[in-house]
C-alpha positions as CSV (number, residue, x, y, z in Angstrom):
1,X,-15.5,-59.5,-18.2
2,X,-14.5,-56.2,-17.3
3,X,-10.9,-57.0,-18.2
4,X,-12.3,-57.6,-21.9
5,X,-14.3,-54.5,-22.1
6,X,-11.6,-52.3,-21.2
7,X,-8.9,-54.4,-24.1
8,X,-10.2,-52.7,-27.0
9,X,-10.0,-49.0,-25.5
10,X,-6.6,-49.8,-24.0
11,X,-5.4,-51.3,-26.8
12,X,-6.3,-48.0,-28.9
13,X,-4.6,-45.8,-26.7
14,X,-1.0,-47.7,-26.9
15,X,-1.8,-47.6,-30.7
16,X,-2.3,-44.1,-30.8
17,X,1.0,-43.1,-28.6
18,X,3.3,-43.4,-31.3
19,X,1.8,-40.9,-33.6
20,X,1.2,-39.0,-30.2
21,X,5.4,-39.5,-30.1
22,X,6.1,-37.9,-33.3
23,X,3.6,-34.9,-33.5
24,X,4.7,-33.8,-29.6
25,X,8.6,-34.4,-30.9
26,X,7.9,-32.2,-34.2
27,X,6.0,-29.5,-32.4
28,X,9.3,-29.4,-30.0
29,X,11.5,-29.8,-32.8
30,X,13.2,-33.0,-31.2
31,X,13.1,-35.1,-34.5
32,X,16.8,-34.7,-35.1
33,X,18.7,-33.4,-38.1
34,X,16.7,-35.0,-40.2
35,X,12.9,-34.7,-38.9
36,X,11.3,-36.2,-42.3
37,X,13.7,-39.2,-42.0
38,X,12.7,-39.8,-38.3
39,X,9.2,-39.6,-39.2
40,X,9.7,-42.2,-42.0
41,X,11.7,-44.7,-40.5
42,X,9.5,-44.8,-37.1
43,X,5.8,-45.3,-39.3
44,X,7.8,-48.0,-41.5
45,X,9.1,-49.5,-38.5
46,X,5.6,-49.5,-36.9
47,X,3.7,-50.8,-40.0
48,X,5.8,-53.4,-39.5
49,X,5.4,-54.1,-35.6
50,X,1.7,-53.6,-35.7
51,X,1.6,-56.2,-38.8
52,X,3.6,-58.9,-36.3
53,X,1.0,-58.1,-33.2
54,X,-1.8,-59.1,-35.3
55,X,-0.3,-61.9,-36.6
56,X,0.1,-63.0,-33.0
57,X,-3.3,-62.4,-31.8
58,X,-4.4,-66.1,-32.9
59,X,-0.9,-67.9,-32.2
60,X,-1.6,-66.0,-28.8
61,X,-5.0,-67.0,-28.0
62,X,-4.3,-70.7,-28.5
63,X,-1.2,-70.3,-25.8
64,X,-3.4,-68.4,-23.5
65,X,-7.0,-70.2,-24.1
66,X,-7.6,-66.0,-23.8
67,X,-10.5,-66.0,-26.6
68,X,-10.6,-62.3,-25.6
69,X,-7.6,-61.4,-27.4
70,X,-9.3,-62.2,-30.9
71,X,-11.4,-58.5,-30.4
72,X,-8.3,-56.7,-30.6
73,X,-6.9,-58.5,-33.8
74,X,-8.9,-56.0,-36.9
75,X,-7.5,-52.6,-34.9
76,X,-3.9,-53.8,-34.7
77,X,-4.5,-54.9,-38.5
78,X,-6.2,-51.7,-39.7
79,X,-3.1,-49.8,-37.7
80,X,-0.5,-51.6,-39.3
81,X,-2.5,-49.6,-42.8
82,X,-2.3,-46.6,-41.0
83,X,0.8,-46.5,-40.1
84,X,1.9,-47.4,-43.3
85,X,-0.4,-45.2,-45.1
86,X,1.8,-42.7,-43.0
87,X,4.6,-43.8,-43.9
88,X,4.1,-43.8,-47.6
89,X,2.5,-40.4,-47.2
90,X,5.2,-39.1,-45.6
91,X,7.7,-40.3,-48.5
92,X,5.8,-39.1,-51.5
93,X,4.5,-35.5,-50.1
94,X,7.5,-34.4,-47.5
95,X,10.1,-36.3,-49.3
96,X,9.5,-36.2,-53.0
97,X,7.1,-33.3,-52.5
98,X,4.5,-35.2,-55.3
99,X,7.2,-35.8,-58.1
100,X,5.5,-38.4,-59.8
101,X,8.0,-38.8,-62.1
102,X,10.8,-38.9,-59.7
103,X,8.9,-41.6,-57.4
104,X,8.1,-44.0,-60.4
105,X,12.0,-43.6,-61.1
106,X,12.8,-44.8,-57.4
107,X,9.8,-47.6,-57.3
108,X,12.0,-48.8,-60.6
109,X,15.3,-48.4,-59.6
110,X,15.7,-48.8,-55.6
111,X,14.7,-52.3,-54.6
112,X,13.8,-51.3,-51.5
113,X,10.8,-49.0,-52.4
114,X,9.6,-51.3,-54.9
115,X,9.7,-54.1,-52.0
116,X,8.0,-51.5,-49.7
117,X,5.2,-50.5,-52.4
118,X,4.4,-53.7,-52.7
119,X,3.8,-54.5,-49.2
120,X,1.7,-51.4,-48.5
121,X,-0.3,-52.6,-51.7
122,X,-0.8,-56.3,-50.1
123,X,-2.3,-54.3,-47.1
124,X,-4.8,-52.2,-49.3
125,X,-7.5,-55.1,-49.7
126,X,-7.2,-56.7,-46.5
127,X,-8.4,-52.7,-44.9
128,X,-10.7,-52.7,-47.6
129,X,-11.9,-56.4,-46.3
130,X,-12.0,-55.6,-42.8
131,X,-15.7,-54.9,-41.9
132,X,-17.7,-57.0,-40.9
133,X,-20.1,-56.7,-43.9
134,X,-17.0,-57.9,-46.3
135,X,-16.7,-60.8,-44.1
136,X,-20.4,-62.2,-44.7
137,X,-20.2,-61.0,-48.5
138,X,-17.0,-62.8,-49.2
139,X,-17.7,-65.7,-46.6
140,X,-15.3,-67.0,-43.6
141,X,-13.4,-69.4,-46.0
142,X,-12.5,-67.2,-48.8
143,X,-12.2,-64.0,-46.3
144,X,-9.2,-66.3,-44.2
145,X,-7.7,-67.3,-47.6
146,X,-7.7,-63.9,-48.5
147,X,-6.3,-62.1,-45.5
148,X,-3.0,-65.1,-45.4
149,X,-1.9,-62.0,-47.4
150,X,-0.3,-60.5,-44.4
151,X,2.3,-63.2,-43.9
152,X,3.1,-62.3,-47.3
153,X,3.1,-58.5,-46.8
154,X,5.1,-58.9,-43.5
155,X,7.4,-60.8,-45.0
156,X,8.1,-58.0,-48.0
157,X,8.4,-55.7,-45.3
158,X,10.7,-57.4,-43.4
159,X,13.1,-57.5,-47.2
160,X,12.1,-53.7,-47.5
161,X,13.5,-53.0,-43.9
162,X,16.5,-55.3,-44.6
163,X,17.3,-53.5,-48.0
164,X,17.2,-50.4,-46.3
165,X,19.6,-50.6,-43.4
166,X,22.1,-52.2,-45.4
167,X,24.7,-52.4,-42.1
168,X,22.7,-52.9,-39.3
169,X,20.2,-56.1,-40.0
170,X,19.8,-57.1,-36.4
171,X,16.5,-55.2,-36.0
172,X,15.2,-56.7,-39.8
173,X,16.8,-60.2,-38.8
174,X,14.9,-60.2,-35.5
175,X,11.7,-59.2,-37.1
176,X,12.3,-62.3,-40.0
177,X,12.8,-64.6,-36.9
178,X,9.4,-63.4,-35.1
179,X,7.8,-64.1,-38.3
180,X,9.2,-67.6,-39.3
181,X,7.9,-68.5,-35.1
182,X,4.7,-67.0,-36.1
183,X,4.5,-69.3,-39.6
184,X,5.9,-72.0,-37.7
185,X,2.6,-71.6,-34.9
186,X,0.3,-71.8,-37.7
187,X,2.0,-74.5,-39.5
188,X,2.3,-76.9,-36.1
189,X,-1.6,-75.9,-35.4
190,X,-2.5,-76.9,-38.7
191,X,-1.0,-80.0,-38.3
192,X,-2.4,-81.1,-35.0
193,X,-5.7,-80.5,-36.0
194,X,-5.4,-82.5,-39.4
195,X,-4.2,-85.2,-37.2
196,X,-6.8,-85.3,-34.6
197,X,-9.6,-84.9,-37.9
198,X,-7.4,-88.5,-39.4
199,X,-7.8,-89.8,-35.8
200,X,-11.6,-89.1,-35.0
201,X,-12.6,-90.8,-38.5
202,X,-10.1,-93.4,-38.1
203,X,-12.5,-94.2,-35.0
204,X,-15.6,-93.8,-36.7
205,X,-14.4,-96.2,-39.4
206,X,-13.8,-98.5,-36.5
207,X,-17.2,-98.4,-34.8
């Protein structure tokens, strides 16, 4: 019990120590060349891991029978936002210094941002729908169908990391294969369950 008290607090911490990262590296100016790059890629790239840890949680649970793990699942998901909220802040106020014009050009023209909008845009509801108030008001079944949304997200991430590095796709590819395990998980789950539902009415019908 004690172990699950202190998850959530833990958890938090290791969340917060990437931010922590970047602020300590820009106050010591050891963000490289390019600082606002740095900053970008390393929120992108954690949007993206944070996305993947909550998609684990449940795939997780099931392998570890560690019903704990499920209290940690809504602050990895509402990081992934923040992160990303970073990281899109970061593009349109230090890199195009609020040029509306000049970002709707780039959302047109550069796949990559228009794969990367769209992701963070997938995110925007599922935040929205994290309380726990939104999850009696919209109910547990339309809630879950809703928030299959980050698969879909993660995946459009995955293409937006992919587009970007152009030469080096190991880290994008990895990421793609994660995912595809994670799919796979829920997939195999879903399966086994509609099986043993066929089998327990199969016996029912029998008796």
């Amino acid at each position: 019990m004690r172990g699950a008290r202190l998850l959530k607090p833990l958890v938090f911490i290791v969340s917060v120590g990437p931010l922590a990262y970047l602020a300590l590296g820009a106050l010591l100016g050891r963000l490289g060349a390019n600082p606002i790059e740095t900053i970008t890629r390393s929120t992108g790239t954690w949007t993206l891991r944070f996305m993947l840890l909550a998609l684990a949680v449940t795939p997780a649970r099931w392998l570890s029978g560690w019903n704990d793990l499920i209290r940690v699942r809504r602050m990895l998901g509402l990081f992934a936002f923040f992160y990303g909220s970073l990281h899109l802040v970061t593009y349109v106020w230090l890199d195009q210094f609020f040029d509306w014009a000049a970002i709707a050009k780039d959302v047109a023209k550069r796949p990559f941002i228009t794969a990367g909008f769209t992701a963070y845009l997938l995110l925007v509801p599922l935040a929205v729908t994290s309380t726990a108030g939104m999850i009696r008001r919209l109910g547990g079944r339309r809630w879950r169908r809703l928030h299959r949304l980050a698969y879909a997200s993660a995946a459009i991430g995955i293409v937006h990391y992919w587009w970007l590095v152009k030469l080096d796709t190991r880290p994008p590819r990895n990421y793609a294969l994660l995912l595809a395990v994670l799919l796979l998980a829920r997939v195999w789950v879903f399966w086994q369950r509609r099986r043993s539902g066929s089998r327990a009415s199969s016996g029912a019908l029998v008796c």
